[in-house]
C-alpha positions, 0 to 999 in steps of 0.5 A, a space after each residue: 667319800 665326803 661326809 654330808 654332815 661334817 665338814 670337806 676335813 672328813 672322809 669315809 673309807 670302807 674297807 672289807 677284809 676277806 674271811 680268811 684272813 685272821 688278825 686280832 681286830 684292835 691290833 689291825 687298828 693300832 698298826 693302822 693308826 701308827 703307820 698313818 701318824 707317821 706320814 701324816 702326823 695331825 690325820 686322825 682314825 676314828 673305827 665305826 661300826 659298818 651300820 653307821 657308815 651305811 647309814 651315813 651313805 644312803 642319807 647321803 644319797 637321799 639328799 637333794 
């Protein structure tokens, strides 16, 4: 998803997990982060919280 308020070098990706499926959070992130470097070594990760992503879509949306 294009960010408004950056730049077409930044995106939005959101990703929902299913409840039943247990993993230790901060480690679904380093391995997230060091299979993407490895294809794609200048990409980086930042991890937001779900309320600042939903915050960031519906400005988004109220834009003309």
């Amino acid at each position: 998803m294009y960010v408004f308020n950056s730049g077409t070098q930044e995106a939005v990706i959101q990703i929902g997990l299913d409840e039943d499926y247990k993993v230790n959070i901060e480690d679904l992130k380093e391995k997230l982060r060091n299979n993407i470097h490895k294809s794609l070594p200048d990409v980086k990760l930042s991890f937001e919280p779900i309320e600042l992503t939903e915050k960031i879509m519906i400005r988004a949306h109220l834009l003309p």
